[in-house]
VEXDREN-2710 file (C-alpha; in Angstrom, 1 decimal):
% VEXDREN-2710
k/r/px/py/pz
1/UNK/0.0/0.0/0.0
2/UNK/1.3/3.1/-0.9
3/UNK/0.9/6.1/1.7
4/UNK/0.5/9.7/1.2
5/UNK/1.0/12.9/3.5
6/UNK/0.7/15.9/2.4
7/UNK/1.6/19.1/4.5
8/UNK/-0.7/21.8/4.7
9/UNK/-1.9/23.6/7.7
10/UNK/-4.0/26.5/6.2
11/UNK/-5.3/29.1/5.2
12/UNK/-8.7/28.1/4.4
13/UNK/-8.5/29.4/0.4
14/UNK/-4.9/27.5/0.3
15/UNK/-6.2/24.1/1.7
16/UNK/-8.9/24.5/-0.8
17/UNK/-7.0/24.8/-3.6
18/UNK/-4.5/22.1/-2.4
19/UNK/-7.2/19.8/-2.1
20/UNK/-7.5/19.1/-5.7
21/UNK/-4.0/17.2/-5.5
22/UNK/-6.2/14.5/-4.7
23/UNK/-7.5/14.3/-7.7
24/UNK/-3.7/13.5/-9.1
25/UNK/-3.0/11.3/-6.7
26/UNK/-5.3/9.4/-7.0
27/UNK/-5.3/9.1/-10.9
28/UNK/-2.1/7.7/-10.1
29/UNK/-2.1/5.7/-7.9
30/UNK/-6.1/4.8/-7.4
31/UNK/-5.6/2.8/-4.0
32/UNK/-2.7/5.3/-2.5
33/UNK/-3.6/5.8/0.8
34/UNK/-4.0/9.6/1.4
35/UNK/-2.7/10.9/4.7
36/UNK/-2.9/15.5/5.7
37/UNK/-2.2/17.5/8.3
38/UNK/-3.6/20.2/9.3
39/UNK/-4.7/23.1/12.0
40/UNK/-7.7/21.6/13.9
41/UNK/-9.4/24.7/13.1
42/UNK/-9.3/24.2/9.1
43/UNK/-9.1/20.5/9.4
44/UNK/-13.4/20.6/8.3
45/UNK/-13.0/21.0/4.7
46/UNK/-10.8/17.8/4.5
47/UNK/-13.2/15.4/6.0
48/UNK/-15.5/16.3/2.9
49/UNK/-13.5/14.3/1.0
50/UNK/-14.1/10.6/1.3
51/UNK/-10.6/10.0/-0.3
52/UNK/-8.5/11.3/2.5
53/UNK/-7.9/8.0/4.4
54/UNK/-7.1/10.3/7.3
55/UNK/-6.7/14.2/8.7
56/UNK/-4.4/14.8/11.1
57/UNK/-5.8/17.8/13.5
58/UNK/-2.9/19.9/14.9
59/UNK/-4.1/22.6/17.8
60/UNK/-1.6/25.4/17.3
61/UNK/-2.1/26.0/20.9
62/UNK/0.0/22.8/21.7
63/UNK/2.7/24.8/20.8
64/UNK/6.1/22.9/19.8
65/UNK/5.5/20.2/22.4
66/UNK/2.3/19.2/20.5
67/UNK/3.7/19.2/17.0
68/UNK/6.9/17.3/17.8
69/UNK/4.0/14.6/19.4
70/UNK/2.3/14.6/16.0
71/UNK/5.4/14.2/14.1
72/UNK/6.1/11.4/16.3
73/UNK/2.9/10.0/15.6
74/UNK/3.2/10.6/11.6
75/UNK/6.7/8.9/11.2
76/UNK/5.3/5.6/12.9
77/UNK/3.2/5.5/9.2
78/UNK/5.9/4.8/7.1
79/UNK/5.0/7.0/4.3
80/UNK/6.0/6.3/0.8
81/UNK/5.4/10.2/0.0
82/UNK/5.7/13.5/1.8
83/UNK/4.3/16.4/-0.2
84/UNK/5.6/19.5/1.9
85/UNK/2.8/22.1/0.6
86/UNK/2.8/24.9/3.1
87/UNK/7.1/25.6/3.4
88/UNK/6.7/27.0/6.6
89/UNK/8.5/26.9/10.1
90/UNK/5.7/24.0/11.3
91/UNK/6.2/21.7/8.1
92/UNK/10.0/22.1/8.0
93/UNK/10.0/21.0/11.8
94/UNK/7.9/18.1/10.7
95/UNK/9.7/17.3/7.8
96/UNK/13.3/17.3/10.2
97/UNK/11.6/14.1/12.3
98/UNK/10.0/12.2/9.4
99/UNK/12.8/12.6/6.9
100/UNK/16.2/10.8/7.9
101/UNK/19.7/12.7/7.6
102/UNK/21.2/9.8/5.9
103/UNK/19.6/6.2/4.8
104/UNK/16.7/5.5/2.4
105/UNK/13.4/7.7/3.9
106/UNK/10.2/8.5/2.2
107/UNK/10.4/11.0/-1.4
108/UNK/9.7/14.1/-1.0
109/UNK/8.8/17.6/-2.6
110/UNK/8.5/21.1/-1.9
111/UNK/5.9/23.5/-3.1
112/UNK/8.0/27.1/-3.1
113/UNK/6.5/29.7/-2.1
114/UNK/9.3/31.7/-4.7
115/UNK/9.8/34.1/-1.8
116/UNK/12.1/36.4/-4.4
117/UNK/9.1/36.5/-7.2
118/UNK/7.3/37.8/-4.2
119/UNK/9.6/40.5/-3.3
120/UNK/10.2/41.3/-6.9
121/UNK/6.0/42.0/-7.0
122/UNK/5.4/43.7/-3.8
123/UNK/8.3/45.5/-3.3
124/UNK/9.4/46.4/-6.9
125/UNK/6.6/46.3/-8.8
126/UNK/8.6/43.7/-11.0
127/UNK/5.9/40.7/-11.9
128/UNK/7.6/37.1/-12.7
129/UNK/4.6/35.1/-11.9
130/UNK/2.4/33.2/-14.3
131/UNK/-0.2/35.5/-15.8
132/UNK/-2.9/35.0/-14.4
133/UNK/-1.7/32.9/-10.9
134/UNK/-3.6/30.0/-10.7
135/UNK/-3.0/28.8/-7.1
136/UNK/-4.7/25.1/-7.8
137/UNK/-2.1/24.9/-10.6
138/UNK/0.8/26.2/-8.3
139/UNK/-0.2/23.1/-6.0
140/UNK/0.2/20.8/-9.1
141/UNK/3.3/21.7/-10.4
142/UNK/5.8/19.9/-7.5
143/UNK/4.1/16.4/-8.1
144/UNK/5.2/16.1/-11.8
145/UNK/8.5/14.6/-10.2
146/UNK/6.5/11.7/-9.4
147/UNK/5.3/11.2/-12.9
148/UNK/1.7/12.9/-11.3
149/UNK/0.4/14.9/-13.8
150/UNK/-3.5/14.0/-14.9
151/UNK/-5.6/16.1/-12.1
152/UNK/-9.1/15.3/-14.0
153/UNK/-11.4/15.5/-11.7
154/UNK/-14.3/12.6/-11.6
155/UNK/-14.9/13.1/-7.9
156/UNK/-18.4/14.0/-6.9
157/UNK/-19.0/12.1/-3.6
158/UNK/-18.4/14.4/-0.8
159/UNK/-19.3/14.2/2.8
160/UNK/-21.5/16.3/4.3
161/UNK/-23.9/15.6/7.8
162/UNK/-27.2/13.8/7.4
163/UNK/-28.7/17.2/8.5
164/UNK/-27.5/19.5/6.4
165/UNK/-30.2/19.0/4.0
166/UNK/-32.8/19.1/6.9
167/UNK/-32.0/22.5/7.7
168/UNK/-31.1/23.8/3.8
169/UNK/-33.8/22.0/2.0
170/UNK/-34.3/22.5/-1.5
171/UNK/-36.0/26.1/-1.7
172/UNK/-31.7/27.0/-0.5
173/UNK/-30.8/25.8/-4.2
174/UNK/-33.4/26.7/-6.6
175/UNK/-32.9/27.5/-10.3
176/UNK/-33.3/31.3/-9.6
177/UNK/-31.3/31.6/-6.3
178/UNK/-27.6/33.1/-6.4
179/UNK/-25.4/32.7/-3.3
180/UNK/-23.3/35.9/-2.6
181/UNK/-19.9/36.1/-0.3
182/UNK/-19.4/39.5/0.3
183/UNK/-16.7/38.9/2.9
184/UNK/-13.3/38.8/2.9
185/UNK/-10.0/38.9/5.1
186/UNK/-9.1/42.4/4.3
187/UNK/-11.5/45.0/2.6
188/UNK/-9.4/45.9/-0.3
189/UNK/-10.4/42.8/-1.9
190/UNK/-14.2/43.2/-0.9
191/UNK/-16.6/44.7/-3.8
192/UNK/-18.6/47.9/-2.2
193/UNK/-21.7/47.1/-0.4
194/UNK/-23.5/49.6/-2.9
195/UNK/-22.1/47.6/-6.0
196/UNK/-23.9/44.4/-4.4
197/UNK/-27.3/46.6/-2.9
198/UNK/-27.2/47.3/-6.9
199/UNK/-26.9/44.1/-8.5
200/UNK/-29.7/42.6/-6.1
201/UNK/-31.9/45.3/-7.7
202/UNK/-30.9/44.8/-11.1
203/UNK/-32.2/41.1/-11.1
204/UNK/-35.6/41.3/-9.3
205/UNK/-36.4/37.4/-10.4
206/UNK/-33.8/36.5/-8.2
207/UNK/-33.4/35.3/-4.8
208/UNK/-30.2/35.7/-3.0
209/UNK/-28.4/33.6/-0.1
210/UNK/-25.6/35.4/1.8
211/UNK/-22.8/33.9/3.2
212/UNK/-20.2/35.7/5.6
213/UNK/-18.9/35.7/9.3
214/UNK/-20.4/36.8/12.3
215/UNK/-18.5/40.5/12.4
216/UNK/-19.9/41.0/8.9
217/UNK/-22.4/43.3/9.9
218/UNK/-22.5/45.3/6.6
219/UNK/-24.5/42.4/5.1
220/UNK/-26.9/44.0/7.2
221/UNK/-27.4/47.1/4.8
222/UNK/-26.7/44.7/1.5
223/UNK/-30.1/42.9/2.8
224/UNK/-31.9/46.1/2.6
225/UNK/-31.8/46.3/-1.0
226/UNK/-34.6/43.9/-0.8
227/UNK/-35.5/42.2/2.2
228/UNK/-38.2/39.9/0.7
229/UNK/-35.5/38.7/-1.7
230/UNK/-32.4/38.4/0.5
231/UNK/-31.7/35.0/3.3
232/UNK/-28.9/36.8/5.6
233/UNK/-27.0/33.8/7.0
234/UNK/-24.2/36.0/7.9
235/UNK/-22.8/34.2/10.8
236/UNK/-24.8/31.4/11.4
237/UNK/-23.2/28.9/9.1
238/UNK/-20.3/27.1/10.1
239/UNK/-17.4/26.6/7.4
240/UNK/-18.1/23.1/6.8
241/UNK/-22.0/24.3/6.7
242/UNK/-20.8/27.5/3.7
243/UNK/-19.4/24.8/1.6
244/UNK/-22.5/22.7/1.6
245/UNK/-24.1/25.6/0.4
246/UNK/-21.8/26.5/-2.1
247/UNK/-21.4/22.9/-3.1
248/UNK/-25.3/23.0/-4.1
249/UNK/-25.8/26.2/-5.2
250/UNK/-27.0/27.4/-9.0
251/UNK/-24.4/30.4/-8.6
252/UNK/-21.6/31.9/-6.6
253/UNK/-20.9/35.2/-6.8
254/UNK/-17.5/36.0/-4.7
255/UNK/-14.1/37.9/-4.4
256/UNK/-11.1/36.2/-3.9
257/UNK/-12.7/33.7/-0.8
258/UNK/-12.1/30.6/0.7
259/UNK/-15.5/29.9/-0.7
260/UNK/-14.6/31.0/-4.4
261/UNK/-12.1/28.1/-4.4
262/UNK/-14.6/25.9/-3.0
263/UNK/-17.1/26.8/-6.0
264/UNK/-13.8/25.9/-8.4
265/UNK/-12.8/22.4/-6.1
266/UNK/-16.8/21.3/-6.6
267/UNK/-17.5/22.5/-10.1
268/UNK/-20.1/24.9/-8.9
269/UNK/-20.8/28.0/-11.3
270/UNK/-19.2/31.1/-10.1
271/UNK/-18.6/34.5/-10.9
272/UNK/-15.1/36.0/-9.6
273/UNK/-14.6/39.6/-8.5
274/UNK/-10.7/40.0/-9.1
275/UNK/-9.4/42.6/-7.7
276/UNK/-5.6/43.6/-5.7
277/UNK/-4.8/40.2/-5.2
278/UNK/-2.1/38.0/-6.8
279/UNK/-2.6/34.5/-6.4
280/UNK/-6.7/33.9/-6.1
281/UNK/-7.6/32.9/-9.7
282/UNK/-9.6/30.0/-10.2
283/UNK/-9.0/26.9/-12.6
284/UNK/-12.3/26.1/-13.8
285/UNK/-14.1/26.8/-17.1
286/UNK/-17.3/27.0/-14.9
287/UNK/-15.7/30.2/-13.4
288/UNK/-16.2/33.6/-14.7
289/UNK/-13.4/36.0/-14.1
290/UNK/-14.5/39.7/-13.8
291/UNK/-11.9/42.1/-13.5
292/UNK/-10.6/45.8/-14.4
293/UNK/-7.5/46.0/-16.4
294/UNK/-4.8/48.5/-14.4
295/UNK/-1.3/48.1/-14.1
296/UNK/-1.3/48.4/-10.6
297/UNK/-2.9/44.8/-10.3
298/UNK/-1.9/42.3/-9.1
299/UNK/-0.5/44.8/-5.9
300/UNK/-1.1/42.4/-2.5
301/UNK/-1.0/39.0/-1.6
302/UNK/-3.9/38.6/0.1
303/UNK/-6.0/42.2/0.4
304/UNK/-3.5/43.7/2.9
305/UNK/-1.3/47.1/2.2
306/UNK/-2.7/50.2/0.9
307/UNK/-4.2/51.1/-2.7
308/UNK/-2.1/53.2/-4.9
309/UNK/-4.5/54.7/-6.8
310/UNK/-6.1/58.1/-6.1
311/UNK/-10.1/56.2/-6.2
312/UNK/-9.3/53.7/-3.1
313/UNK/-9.4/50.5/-4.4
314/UNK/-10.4/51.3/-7.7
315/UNK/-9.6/47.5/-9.4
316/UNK/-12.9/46.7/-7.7
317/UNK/-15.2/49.5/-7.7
318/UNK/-14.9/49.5/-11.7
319/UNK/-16.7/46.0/-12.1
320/UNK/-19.9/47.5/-12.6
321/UNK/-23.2/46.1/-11.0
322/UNK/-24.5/46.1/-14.2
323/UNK/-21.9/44.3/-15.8
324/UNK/-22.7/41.4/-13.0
325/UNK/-26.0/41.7/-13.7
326/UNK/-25.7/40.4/-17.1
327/UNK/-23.2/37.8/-16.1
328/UNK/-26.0/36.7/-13.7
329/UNK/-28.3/36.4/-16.7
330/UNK/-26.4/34.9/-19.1
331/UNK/-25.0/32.0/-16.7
332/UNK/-28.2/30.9/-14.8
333/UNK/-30.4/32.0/-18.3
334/UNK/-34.0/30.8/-18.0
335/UNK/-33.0/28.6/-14.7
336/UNK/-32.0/25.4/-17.2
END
């Protein structure tokens, strides 16, 4: 039996788009045993997947002592394969137990995180990186050393409680019901509340489903657009509860989000709002990338930093409502 581990603690976008290594993996060897760590706290979106024999859950708060325990733990598995896709201090203090300083030991690869591309980007304005960066395709790349290189994707079996579809039954998913994620880490990679208040009016046969965190209290005055029309779950979904959602919705409309990804990993239509970020694109043909052309872009990793231009964070406040709209229109048609 051939074993698997593959290193990725978070973030919740990057173990999304990691995930579809899987698919790879699996195409490759089909009865590979399938082995990932990760931070308790993002370990949810794994245990989706029926093909992950099994998650590790690392509690950060363990500190040192804890993850030197679950290294301890890992390299009693004997893996065959250790895919080191995070590069950070935790996975290079895991890789120093389970990989042996001299003597036969499992393979093993690195995803870079090309830490001088980055400073070439953000610091220099200098761009090296693939145009656009496709960060499920960045996660593909390092397993070509091991002859992986079909990730088409077959898989449609994922996990989900029982009761998920008790308490989101069908009227969640209809053919004229849109699912927006308005949230995100940092506001510079957020569309304007006002852009989405607009597109709600624009498409008065539609319903709409929001999905954000508990702080996101400006989903609040997105709802008042039209309050008949609008389902405000703004912090009462859990993460693993968002995906289901996303998994069975018509359309996703999102910025560069955790959830976007998911929309990509589970072939769920999508429209994407890219904006200052560098490394969000999606892979997927069912994806619709919207997105202003400026020079400035891509300018931030992730939404942090400050917007150059003299409209603040003008790369998203050009993708018109309208523009959307008809998006919207075109992709969920007569509700086919």
């Amino acid at each position: 039996m051939i074993k698997f581990l593959i290193i990725r603690f978070s973030s919740i976008g990057d173990i999304i788009q990691c995930m579809d290594v899987v698919n790879g993996i699996r195409n490759h060897f089909p009865d590979a045993e399938i082995h990932w760590i990760a931070r308790k706290d993002m370990a949810s979106f794994l245990h989706m997947d029926r093909r992950v024999t099994r998650v590790w859950e690392f509690d950060r708060q363990s500190g040192l002592r804890g993850l030197l325990r679950v290294a301890r733990r890992l390299r009693a598995e004997r893996f065959d394969y250790i895919y080191d896709a995070h590069s950070n201090i935790r996975s290079n203090i895991l890789k120093a137990v389970l990989l042996p300083s001299l003597g036969k030991g499992p393979r093993h690869v690195l995803r870079s995180k090309e830490r001088w591309k980055r400073f070439l980007l953000f610091k220099l304005r200098v761009n090296r990186f693939d145009k656009p960066f496709r960060g499920v395709v960045s996660y593909r790349k390092p397993l070509a050393r091991w002859g992986i290189t079909d990730f088409t994707r077959h898989y449609d079996d994922w996990r989900f409680p029982a009761e998920y579809a008790r308490r989101f039954p069908g009227a969640y998913f209809d053919a004229r019901t849109v699912t927006l994620v308005p949230s995100a880490n940092w506001p510079m990679k957020r569309w304007p509340v006002s852009h989405w208040q607009e597109v709600i009016r624009l498409l008065p046969d539609c319903r709409f489903i929001i999905l954000a965190g508990p702080a996101d209290t400006f989903c609040e005055t997105i709802c008042e657009a039209a309050p008949g029309r609008v389902v405000n779950l703004a912090g009462q979904t859990s993460l693993l509860e968002s995906c289901y959602l996303v998994k069975n919705s018509r359309l996703v409309i999102s910025a560069d989000t955790g959830f976007l990804h998911a929309a990509d990993l589970f072939g769920t239509r999508a429209i994407a709002l890219m904006g200052p970020t560098a490394f969000g694109f999606p892979t997927g043909e069912h994806v619709k990338v919207m997105e202003t052309a400026l020079p400035c872009r891509p300018c931030t990793k992730d939404g942090r930093g400050r917007c150059r231009q003299s409209v603040w964070q003008r790369c998203m406040t050009d993708i018109l409502p309208r523009q959307v709209a008809a998006a919207v229109r075109s992709l969920i048609g007569d509700g086919d």
